[in-house]
N, C-alpha and C positions, 0 to 999 in steps of 0.2 A: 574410638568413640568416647567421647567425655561426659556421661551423665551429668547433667544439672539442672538447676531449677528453672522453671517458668515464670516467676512469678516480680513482683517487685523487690523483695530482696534476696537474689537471686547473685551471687559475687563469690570470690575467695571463700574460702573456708577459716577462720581463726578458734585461737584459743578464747577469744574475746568472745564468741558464738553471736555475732551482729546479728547471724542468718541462723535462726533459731531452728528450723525447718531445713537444712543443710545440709546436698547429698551429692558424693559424686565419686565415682569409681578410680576415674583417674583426673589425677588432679595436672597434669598436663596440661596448658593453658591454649585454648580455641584462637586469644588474640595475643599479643604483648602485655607481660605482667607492669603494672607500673612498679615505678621503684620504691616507694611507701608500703607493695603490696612483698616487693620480693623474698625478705626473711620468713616470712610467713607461708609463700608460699611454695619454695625450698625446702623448710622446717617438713611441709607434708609433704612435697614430691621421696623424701628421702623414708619418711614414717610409709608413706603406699608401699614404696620398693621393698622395705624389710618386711611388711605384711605381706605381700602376695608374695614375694622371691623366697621367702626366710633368710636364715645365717647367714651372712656373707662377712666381706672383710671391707673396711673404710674405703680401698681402689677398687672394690669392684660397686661399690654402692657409685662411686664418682663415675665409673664406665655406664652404667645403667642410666641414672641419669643425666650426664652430660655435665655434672656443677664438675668446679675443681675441687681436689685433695683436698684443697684447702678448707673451701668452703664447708665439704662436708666433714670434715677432724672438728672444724668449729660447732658446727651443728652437733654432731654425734655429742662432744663433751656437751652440750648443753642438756638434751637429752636423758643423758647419766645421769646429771645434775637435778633433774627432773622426777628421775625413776620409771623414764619410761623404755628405757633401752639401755641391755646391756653387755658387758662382755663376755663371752662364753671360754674366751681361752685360745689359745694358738690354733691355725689352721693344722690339718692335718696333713695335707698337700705335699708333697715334697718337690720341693723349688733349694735353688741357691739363696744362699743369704738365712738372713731370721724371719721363720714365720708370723707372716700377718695373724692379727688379733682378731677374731670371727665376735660380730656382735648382731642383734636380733634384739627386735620388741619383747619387754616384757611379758608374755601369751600368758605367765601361770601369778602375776605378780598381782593382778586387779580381777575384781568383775564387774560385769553389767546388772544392772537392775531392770527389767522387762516387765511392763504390764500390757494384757492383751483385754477389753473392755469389750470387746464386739460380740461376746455369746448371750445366749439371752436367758442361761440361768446360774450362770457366777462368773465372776471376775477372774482372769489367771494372773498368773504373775511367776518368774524364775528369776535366777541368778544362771550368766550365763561366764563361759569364759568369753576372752578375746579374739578365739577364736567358733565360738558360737555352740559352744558345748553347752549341754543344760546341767549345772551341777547342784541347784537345788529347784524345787515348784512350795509353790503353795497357791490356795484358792479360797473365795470366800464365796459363798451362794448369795445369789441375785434377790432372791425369794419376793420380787416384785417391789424391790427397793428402786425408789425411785427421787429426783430431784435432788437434796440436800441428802438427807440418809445417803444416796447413789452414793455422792461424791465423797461425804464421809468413808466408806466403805472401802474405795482407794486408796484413801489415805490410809487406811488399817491393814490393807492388804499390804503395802509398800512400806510400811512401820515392822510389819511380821517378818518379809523379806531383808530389811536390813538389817533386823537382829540378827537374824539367819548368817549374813555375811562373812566370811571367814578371811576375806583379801580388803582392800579401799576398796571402795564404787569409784570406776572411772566415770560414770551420770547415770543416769534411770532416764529410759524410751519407754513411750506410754502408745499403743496404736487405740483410739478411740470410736465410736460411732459418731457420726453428726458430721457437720461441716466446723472445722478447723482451722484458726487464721493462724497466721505467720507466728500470733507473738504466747501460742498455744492454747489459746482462750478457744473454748465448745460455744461457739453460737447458736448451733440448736443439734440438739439429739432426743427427736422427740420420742422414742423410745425409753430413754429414761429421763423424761423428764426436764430436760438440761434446757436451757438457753442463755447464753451470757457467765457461761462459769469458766472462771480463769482455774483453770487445772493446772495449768503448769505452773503461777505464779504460788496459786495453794501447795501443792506438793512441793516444790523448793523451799515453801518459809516451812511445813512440815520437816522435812529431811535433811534438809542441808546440804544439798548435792544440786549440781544441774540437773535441769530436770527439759527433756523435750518430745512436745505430744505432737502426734499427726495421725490424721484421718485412720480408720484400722484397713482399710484397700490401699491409701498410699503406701502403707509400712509393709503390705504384702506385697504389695510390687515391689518393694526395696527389696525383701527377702527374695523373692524370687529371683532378680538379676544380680544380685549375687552370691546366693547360697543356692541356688538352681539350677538348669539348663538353657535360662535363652540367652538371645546375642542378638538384641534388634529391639523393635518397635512391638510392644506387648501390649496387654488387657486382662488384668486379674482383677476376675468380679469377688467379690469376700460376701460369701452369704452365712448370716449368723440371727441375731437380734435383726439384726435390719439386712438392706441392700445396700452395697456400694462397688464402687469399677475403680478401680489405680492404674494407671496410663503410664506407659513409658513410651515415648517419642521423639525420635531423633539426638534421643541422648539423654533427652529429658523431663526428668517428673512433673507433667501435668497438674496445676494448680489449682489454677483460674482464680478471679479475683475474691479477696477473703479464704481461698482453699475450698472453692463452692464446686470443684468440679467433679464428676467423679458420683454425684446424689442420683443417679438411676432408681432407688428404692423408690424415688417419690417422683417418677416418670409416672402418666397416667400410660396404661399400656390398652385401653379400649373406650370403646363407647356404652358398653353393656353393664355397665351400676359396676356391682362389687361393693366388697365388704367396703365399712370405713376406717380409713388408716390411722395410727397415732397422730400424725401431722390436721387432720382433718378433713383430709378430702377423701375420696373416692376412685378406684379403680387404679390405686395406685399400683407398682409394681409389689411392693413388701406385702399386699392384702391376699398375692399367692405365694410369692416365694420366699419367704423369710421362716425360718425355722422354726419359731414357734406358730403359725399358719398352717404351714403344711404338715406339722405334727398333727393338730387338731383337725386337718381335713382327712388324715390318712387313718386315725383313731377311727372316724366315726367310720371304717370300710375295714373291717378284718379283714387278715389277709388271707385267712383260709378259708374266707367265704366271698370274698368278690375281689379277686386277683386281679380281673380289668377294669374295676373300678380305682385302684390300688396303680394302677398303671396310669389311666387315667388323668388324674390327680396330679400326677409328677409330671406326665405329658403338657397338659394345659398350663403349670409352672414353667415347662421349660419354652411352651409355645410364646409366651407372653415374657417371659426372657431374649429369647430371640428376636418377638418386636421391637424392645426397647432397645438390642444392639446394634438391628440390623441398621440404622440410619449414620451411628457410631463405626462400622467397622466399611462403611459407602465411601462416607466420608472423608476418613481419616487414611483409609487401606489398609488396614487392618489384616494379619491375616494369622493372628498366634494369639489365643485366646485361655486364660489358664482360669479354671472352677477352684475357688478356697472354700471350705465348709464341711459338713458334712458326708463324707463319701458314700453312707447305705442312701442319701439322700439325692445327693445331684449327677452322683455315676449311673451310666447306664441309660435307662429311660429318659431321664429329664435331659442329660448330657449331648443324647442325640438329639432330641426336641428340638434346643436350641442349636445347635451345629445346623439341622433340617431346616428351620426356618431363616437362618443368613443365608442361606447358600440362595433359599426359593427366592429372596427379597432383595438379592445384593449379584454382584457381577464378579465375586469371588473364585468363579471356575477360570474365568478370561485371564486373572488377574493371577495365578498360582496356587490357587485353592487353598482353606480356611484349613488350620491345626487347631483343635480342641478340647485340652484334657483336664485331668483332674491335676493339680499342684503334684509334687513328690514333696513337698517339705511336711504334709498331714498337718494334724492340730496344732503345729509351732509355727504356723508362717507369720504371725501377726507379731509374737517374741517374738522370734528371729528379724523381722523387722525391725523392730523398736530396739534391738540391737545395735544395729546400721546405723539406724541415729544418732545412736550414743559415738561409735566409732565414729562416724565420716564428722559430728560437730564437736568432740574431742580430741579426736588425733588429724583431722582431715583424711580417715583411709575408709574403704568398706569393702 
């Protein structure tokens, strides 16, 4: 299975980053590479194999993937020349003749820059390695910053991180709230404020590094499929500040046009009023399940005085989660569904809610029946996402 995008630009992976939004596990190609594309797309088949394989030797990189000797001695030296790969030293192996030269990505030479923007009372942000270790955090409070202030506040948190830096930045992944186009512009995150802010283009002329943003649920499904457990057709809802679902299907990350897909927070999920949401309406999904929401409903119910009211609360969240999936996992087939967020929050109670109400609403028993848990990655799925970005639209790997 080849992960790749849905969307209009949606192609190869380059060092050029055409496909700013650019993700895919293995870069094995679905049709015939053209020939304008082939260096390029070599250059990753051979960076995926030393990521996921590790160490190996120049003939066994060319057995793995099928190029010649040749091809890949040319690559590898370029590589070197790069500083992205290098030599470790003779094999260890005992064979006749002179041992093969064992070489391997740089894993301890760079790091990533990660910002996670989806909580709803400060910003995070890490340095990770290359291979997804956290080896510095920092965070700035939210403290109901919103619009310009927000964006500013980014930019200070990603200023802190890169003094922090002790390796290059291979690029800085940003997972955001709102809907998110291709060319990393926030078209609306009414949460904080946003409409129309080019965050990636700001953070670039800030930093000086590439820089690439996407939805804070797509970047959790990226962390999921591959710092995770699944292998298939997925649905990770990311409840934080807002609501949002990241789609993985048939290989590939769900866009839809502008990067609009995936907005379930501003699903109306009834007919019966409800609070009103940042966006403006009514009965949206976020006016129960969004964590600062359900904070404020669970506040006003101690819990060592009304335990079923405390139940309650997280029930009718998870009830009106389930409405807004069950039409999503009908249609699609759905049957692997992962919770990001808050664990005292959406495990348990709420957790069943929704699993309860797809099952009542959808033909999910007929079909192999619905799995639905809490992530294993905790409070880093959105870094670890923004991760993935950095690798698959800098080296082509993830």
């Amino acid at each position: 299975m080849s992960p790749t995008l849905t969307s209009d630009t949606s192609g190869l992976l380059s060092r050029e980053r055409e496909d700013h939004t650019g993700f895919t596990r293995s870069l094995r190609p679905r049709g015939k590479v053209l020939p304008e594309h082939a260096r390029t797309h070599n250059r990753s088949l051979v960076l995926q194999t030393l990521y996921r394989a590790g160490a190996m030797s120049r003939a066994d990189v060319a057995r793995a993937t099928g190029l010649t000797r040749v091809t890949v001695s040319d690559l590898v030296a370029e590589l070197i020349l790069d500083g992205i790969v290098l030599e470790r030293g003779p094999s260890e192996s005992v064979r006749p003749g002179k041992p093969a030269t064992i070489i391997d990505i740089d894993r301890t030479g760079f790091q990533i820059l990660a910002l996670d923007l989806s909580e709803s009372t400060r910003f995070r942000g890490a340095l990770l390695s290359l291979d997804g270790d956290i080896e510095a955090r920092r965070d700035i409070p939210l403290a109901g910053l919103a619009g310009t202030a927000a964006a500013t506040a980014v930019i200070d948190l990603a200023r802190l991180l890169l003094a922090d830096a002790t390796k290059p930045i291979l690029g800085v992944g940003v997972g955001s709230p709102g809907i998110v186009d291709p060319e990393g512009r926030v078209l609306s995150a009414p949460n904080l404020g946003w409409t129309d802010v080019a965050l990636r283009a700001d953070l670039e002329h800030a930093l000086g590094h590439p820089v690439t943003v996407v939805n804070d649920a797509n970047a959790a499904v990226l962390a999921e499929y591959s710092f995770g457990d699944i292998d298939g057709d997925v649905m990770v809802v990311k409840v934080g500040h807002g609501v949002g679902a990241g789609v993985l299907l048939g290989g590939s990350l769900v866009l839809g046009r502008n990067g609009a897909s995936g907005e379930i927070g501003h699903v109306t999920v009834g007919t019966d009023g409800g609070l009103e949401c940042a966006c403006g309406k009514r009965a949206c999904l976020e006016t129960w399940l969004a964590v600062p929401r359900l904070e404020a409903q669970l506040a006003a119910r101690p819990d060592d005085l009304d335990l079923e009211g405390h139940d309650a609360v997280l029930r009718e969240a998870g009830e009106r989660l389930g409405i807004a999936l069950a039409p999503v996992v009908g249609t699609l087939g759905l049957e692997d569904i992962v919770l990001a967020g808050p664990a005292a929050l959406l495990d348990g109670v709420l957790a069943d809610a929704v699993a309860d109400t797809i099952t009542a609403r959808t033909i999910t028993r007929m079909s192999g029946g619905l799995s639905l848990r809490m992530t294993s990655l905790g409070d880093d799925i959105v870094l670890l996402g923004a991760a993935v970005l950095v690798l698959s639209g800098s080296l082509g790997v993830s």
